[in-house]
N, C-alpha and C positions, 0 to 999 in steps of 0.2 A: 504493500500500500504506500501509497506516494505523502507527502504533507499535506494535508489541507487544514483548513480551514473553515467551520460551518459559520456562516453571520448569520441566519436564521432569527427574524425577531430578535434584531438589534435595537437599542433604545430610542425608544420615537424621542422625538424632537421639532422644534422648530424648524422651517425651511431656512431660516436665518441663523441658529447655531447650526443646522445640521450641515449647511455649506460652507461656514468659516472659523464652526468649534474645532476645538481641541481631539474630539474624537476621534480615534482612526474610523470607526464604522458608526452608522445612523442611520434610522429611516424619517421617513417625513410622510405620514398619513395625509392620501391625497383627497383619497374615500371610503366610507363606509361603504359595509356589506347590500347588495341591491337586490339582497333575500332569497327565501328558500327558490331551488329549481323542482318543479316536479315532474318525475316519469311520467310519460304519454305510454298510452296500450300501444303493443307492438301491432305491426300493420297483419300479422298471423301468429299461432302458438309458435316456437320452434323450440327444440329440444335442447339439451346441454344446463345442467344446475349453473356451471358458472356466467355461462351468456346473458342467463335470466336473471340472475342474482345481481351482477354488473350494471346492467338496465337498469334494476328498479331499487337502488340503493334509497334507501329512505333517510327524509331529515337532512337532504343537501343543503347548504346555502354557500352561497356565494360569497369567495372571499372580500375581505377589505384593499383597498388598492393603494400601494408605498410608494415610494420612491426611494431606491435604497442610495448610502451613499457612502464612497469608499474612500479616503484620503491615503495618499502617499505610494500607490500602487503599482504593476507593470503588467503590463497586458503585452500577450503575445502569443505565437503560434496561429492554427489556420483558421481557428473564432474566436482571435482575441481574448482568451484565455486570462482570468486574471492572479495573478500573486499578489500577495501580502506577504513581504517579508519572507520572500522565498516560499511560501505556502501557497499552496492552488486555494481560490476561494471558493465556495459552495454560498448564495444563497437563494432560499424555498419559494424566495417573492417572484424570485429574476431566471430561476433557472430550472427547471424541468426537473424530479428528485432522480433520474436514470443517471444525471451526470454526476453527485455526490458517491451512486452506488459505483459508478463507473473509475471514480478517486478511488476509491476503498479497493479495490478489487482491478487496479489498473488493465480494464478492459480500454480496448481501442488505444490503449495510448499512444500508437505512433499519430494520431489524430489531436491528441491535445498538450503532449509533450511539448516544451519549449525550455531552451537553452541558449540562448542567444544573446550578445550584449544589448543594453541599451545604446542606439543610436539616435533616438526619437523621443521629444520631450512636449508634455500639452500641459496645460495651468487646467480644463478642466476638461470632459469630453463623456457623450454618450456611448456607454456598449450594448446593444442589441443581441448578440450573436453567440453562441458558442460552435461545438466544432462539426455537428450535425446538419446538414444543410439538404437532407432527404426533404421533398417539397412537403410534403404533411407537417414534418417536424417543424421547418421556418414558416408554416402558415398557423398554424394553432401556438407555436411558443415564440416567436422572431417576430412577423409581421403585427402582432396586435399593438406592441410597443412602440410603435411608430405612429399610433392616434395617442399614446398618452404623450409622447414627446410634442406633437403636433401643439398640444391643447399646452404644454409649460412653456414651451415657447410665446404663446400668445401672453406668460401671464407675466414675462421678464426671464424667466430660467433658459440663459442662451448659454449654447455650446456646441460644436462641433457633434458628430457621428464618426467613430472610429473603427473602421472597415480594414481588413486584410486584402490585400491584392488577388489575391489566389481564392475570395471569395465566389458563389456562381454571378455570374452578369446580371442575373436580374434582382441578387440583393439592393445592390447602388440604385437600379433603375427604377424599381417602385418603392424607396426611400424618395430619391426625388420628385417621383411622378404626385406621391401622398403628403410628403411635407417640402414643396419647392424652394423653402429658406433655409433648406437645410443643409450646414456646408459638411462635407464628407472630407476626410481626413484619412490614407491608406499609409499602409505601411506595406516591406518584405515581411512574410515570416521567419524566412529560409534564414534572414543576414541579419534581420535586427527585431529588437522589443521595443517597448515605449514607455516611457514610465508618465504618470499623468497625476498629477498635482490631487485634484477630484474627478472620481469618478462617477455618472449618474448612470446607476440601473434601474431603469423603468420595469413595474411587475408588469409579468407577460399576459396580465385580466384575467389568469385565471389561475386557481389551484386543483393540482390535480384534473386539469380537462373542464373543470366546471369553471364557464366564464361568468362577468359582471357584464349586466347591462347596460356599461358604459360603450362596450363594443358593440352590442348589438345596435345602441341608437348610432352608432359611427358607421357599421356596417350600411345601415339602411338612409343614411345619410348620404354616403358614397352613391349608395344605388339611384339615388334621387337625382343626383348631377349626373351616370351614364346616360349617351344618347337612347333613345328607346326603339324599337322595333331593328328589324333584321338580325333578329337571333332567335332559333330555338326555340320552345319551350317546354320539351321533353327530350332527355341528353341521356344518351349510355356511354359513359366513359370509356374508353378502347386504352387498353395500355399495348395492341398490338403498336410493335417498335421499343419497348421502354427496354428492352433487354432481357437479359438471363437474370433472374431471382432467386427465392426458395422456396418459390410456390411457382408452378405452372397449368393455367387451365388448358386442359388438351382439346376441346371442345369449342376453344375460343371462337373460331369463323362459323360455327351452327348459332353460339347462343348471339353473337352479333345480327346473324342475320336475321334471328325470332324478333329482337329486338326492334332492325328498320321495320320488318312486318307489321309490329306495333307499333308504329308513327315515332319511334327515335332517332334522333340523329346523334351516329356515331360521332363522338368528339376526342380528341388527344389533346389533353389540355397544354401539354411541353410542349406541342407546336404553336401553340397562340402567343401572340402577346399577350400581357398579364391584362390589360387592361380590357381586351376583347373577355379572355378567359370569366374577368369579376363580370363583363354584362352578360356572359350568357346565364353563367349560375345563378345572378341575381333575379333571374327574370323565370328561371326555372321552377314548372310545377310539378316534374317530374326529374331523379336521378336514377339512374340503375350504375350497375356496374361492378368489377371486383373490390372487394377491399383494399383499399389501399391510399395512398396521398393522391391519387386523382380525385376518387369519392369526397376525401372531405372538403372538396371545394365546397362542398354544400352548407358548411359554414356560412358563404355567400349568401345562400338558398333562402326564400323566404318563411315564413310562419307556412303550416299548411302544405309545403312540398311532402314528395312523397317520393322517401330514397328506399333503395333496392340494393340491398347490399350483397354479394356471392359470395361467399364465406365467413370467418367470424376470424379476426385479429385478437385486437383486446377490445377496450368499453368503448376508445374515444370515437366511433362513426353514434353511438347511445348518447353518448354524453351531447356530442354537436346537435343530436337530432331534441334532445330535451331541451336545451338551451335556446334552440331555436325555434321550439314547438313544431318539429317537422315530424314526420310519423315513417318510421324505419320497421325494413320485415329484412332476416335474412333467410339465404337460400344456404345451407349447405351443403360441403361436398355430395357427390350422388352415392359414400359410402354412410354418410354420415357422422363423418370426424372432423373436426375445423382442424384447416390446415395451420400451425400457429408458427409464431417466430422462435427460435433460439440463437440466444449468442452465438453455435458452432450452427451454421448455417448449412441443412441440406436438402437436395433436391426431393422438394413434395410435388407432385403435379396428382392433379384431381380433376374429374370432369362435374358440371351442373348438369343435373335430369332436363333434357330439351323438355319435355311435360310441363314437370313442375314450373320449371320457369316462365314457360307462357303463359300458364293458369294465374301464376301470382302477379308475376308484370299487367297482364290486360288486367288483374285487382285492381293496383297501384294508378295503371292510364284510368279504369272506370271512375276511381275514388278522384283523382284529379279534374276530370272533366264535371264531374258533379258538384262538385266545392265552385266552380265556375259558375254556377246558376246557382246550388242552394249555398246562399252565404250562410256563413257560422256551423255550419253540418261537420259536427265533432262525435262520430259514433266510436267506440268502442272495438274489438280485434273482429276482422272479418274472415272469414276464412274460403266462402265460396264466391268468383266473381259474377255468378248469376244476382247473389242480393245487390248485386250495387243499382242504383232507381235510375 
């Protein structure tokens, strides 16, 4: 296990000690909690004690929203990674808990290790980032932090964005596209660190998956300034092209095709621009598709969408779809075993019942297309799509 460090509910304070005290670490409460979330019925029964346990956690509420804040620090390696005092830092506000467990137990570390001199010096700077940069992970923990940055800037709290070079291109590019005053500051990771006077880590809106409705009203804010029409309104994500994984659907080009049969258009969201990719989901009343960082574009997705998920990961496509009041059914394997992750990564492929899947998808379009005329029609799990009216 390497040093770290947990700041974890560090001492609140003012925004005014907490950027020019004596403290090495602080938080600065930006907001209260914006209350319980609750489970919605799954869009069908589906098997598996943990899937369904995961869903319907009771007594959620939504965390408080900090600002955390580090003095004297060095950031480095390929997501800015920070030290203290030679110690890697962990905290719960700002950073995902996979990556504390990932200190302890140095998984990945050729990914977040850094050794390098300081070359690079800042008085104060925002980090975003750490070394995970899989699109699901920078959409639900990376990107949300760029509307609270967005909102401290407007209130006086200026500073730079401090980016790695060797970041993906569309980190910088939807920082600027969402907050355009925002001056971006890169560095090597390969040659040098940065040591930064103050550090602001913005919390990522949400603890453990479960977001605050400050994103939601930011989400649907955004959605209000896209242009409207010529996109979509029912999307089966295609990860045909993403590459080799630890899961492979074998059956991919059959469930695609049930799919157009049912009025979807196949989408690849890694070929879009980000900005096309937020108007279609936004405007989506339907998702289908594998699990994975394609799926949770539907974060995007409004109140009332209806995703379609092919296999079972962990909770976060449950937690997005409660948060956003969307109504999620999944499909499993056609053996009946969710294909899951492990750190030692190996080849699972698994096919979806061509049946099953058309029966529940034309569900998911009926329930859609019916919410379109009956406003407010909030029923409960359905299972056959003859009852839909």
């Amino acid at each position: 296990m390497v040093a770290f460090v947990d700041i974890t509910g560090a001492e609140r304070l003012s925004m005014g000690k907490a950027l020019n005290g004596a403290q090495r670490v602080a938080r600065v409460k930006l907001m209260g909690s914006s209350g319980p979330i609750a489970s919605r019925p799954m869009l069908w029964p589906c098997a598996g004690e943990i899937l369904n346990g995961m869903h319907d956690l009771p007594d959620v509420v939504a965390p408080e929203i900090d600002l955390v804040v580090v003095h004297r620090a060095v950031a480095g390696g390929s997501g800015a990674q920070l030290k203290l005092d030679d110690a890697y830092v962990h905290a719960g506000e700002a950073y995902p808990a996979y990556i504390r467990y990932r200190y302890e137990h140095d998984i990945a570390a050729d990914a977040w290790r850094f050794d390098v001199p300081v070359r690079k010096r800042l008085d104060r700077a925002f980090v975003i980032t750490h070394y995970n940069y899989v699109w699901g992970h920078w959409l639900t923990e990376m990107y949300p932090k760029l509307f609270l940055i967005r909102a401290l800037l407007a209130v006086g709290v200026v500073a730079p964005l401090l980016l790695p070079v060797t970041a993906p291109a569309y980190v910088a590019r939807i920082a600027q596209e969402l907050v355009p005053d925002l001056e971006i500051v890169t560095y090597y990771p390969r040659d040098e660190a940065v040591e930064i006077g103050t550090v602001l880590l913005p919390h990522m809106l949400s603890q453990d998956y479960y977001f605050h409705d400050f994103l939601r009203r930011s989400l649907e804010r955004e959605a209000l300034a896209w242009p409207r029409g010529g996109t979509p309104d029912k999307v089966f994500v295609s990860r045909a092209g993403v590459g080799a994984t630890f899961r492979e659907l074998t059956n991919e080009a059959e469930i695609e095709g049930l799919a157009e049969e049912l009025g979807l258009t196949l989408v690849r969201p890694e070929t879009l621009p980000w900005i096309e990719q937020a108007r279609i989901f936004s405007r989506a009343s339907v998702v289908a598709g594998e699990f994975g960082s394609g799926l949770h574009n539907a974060l995007l997705s409004p109140a009332g969408c209806q995703v379609v998920s092919l296999n079972w990961l962990v909770d976060v496509q449950s937690r997005i779809a409660n948060f956003r009041r969307q109504d999620v059914g999944y499909i499993l394997p056609a053996d009946g075993r969710a294909r899951l992750h492990a750190e030692e990564q190996q080849s699972q492929p698994f096919t979806i019942d061509p049946v099953e899947f058309r029966a529940k998808l034309a569900l998911a379009v009926g329930r859609a297309e019916a919410r379109a005329v009956l406003a407010g029609w909030d029923d409960g799990p359905t299972v056959l799509p003859e009852l839909i009216l």
